[in-house]
C-alpha positions as CSV (number, residue, x, y, z in Angstrom):
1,X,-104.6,-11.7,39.3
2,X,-108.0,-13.7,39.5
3,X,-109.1,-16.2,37.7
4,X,-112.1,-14.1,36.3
5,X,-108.4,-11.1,35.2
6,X,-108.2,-11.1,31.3
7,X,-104.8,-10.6,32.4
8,X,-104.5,-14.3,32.7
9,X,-105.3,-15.2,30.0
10,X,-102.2,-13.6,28.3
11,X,-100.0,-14.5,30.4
12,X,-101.1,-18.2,29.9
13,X,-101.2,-17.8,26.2
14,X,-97.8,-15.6,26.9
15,X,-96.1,-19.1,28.6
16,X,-97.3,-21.7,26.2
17,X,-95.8,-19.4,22.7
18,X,-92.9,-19.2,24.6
19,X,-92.8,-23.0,25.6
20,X,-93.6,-23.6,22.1
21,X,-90.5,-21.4,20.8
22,X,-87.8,-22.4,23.2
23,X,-89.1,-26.3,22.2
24,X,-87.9,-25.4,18.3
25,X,-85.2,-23.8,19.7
26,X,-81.6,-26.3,20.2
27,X,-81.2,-26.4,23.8
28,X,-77.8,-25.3,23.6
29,X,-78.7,-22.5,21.8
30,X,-80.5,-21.2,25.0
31,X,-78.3,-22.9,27.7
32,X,-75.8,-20.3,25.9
33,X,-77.4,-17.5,24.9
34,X,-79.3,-16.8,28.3
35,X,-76.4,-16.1,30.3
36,X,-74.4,-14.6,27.6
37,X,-76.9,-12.0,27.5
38,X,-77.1,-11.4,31.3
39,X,-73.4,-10.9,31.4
40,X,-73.8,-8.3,28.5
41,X,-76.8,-6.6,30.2
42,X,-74.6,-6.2,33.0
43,X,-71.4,-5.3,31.3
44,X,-73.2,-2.0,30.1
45,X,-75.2,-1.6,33.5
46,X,-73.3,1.2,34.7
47,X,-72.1,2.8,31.7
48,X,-73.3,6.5,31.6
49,X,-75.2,7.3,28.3
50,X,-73.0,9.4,26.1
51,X,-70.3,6.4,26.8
52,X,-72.5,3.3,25.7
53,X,-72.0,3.7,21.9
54,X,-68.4,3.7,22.5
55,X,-68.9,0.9,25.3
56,X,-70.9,-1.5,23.3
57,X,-69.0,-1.4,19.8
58,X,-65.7,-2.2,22.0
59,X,-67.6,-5.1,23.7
60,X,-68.6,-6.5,20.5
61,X,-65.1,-6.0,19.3
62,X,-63.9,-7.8,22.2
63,X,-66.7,-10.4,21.4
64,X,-64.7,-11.4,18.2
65,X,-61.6,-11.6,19.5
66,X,-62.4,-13.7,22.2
67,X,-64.1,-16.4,19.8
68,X,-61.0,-15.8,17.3
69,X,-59.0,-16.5,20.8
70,X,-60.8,-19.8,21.6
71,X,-61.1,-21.1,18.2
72,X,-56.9,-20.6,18.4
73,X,-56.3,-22.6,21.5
74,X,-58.8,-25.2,21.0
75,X,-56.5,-25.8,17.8
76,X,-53.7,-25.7,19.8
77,X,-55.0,-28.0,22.7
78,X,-55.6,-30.7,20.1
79,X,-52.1,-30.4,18.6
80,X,-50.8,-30.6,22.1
81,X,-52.6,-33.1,22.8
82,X,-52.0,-35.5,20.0
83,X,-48.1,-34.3,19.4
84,X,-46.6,-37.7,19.7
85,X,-49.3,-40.0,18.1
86,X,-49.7,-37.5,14.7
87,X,-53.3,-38.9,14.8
88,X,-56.8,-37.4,15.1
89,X,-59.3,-39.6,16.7
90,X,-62.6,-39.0,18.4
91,X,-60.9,-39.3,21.6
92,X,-58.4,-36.7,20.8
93,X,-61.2,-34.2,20.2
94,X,-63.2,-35.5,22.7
95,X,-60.1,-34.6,25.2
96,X,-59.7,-31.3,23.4
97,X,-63.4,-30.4,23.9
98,X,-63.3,-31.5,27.9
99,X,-60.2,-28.7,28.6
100,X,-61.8,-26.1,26.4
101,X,-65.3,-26.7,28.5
102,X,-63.4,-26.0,31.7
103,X,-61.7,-22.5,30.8
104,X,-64.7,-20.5,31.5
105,X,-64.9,-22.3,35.0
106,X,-62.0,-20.0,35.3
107,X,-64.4,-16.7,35.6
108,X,-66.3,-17.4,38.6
109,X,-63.7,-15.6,40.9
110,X,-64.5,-12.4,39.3
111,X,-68.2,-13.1,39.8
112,X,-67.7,-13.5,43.5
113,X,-66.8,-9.7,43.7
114,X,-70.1,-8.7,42.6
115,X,-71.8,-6.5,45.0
116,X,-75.8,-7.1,45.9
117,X,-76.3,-3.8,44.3
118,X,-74.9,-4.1,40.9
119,X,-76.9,-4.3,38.1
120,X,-79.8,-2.9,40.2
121,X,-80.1,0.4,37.7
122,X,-80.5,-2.8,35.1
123,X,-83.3,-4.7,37.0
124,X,-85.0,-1.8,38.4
125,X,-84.5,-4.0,42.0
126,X,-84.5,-1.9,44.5
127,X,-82.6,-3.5,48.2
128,X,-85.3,-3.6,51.0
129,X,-83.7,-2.3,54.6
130,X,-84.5,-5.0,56.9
C-alpha cells in the first residue's frame, strides 16, 4: 500500500475504532478473552464438518463444567486455607486467589506437543520449504 492507496485510509480508520473499543473495554476482559478464543478456534480446527455441531455444543458443555469446577475449588482452597483460624480476611482470599491463578500454569505441557502445522487449515498458513 501507498500513501496515495484509499486502502489506507481504512485501515487507519480500521486501527483507531478498534483502539477506541479495546480502550472502553476492561483490560481483563481482553487479556482473557483473546486467548480463550484462540484455544477454541483451535480446539475445532481439525474437526470434519458433519462433526462440529456435535463438537462445539460438547465444548461449551465442557465450558460450564469447568467454571462450575473452579468456582468449587476456589471455595475449597479458601476453606483449606483458613481451617484453623475460622476467619475470612483479605489475606485469606488474597492467598486463595494466588493458587487459583497458578492452576492454568499447569496446561502448558500439553501446549508443547503442538505441532508447527496444527491449526494451519484455521489460519490458512501455509509452511514455506526452506
Amino acid at each position: 500500500m501507498t500513501e496515495r492507496d484509499p486502502r489506507l485510509r481504512v485501515v487507519i480508520a480500521m486501527i483507531i475504532a478498534v483502539a477506541f473499543l479495546m480502550e472502553q473495554l476492561d483490560s481483563t476482559i481482553i487479556i482473557t478473552a483473546i486467548p480463550d478464543m484462540a484455544v477454541s478456534t483451535l480446539s475445532y480446527a481439525d474437526m470434519p464438518a458433519e462433526r462440529l455441531s456435535r463438537a462445539t455444543s460438547l465444548g461449551g458443555v465442557l465450558q460450564q463444567l469447568s467454571v462450575s469446577l473452579g468456582v468449587s475449588m476456589g471455595a475449597m482452597l479458601l476453606g483449606l486455607i483458613s481451617f484453623e483460624s475460622h476467619v475470612l480476611t483479605p489475606e485469606r482470599f488474597h492467598e486463595a486467589f494466588l493458587l487459583m491463578a497458578a492452576i492454568p500454569l499447569l496446561s502448558i505441557p500439553g501446549f508443547l506437543y503442538l505441532r508447527p502445522e496444527d491449526g494451519a487449515q484455521v489460519s490458512q498458513h501455509e509452511r514455506r520449504s526452506r
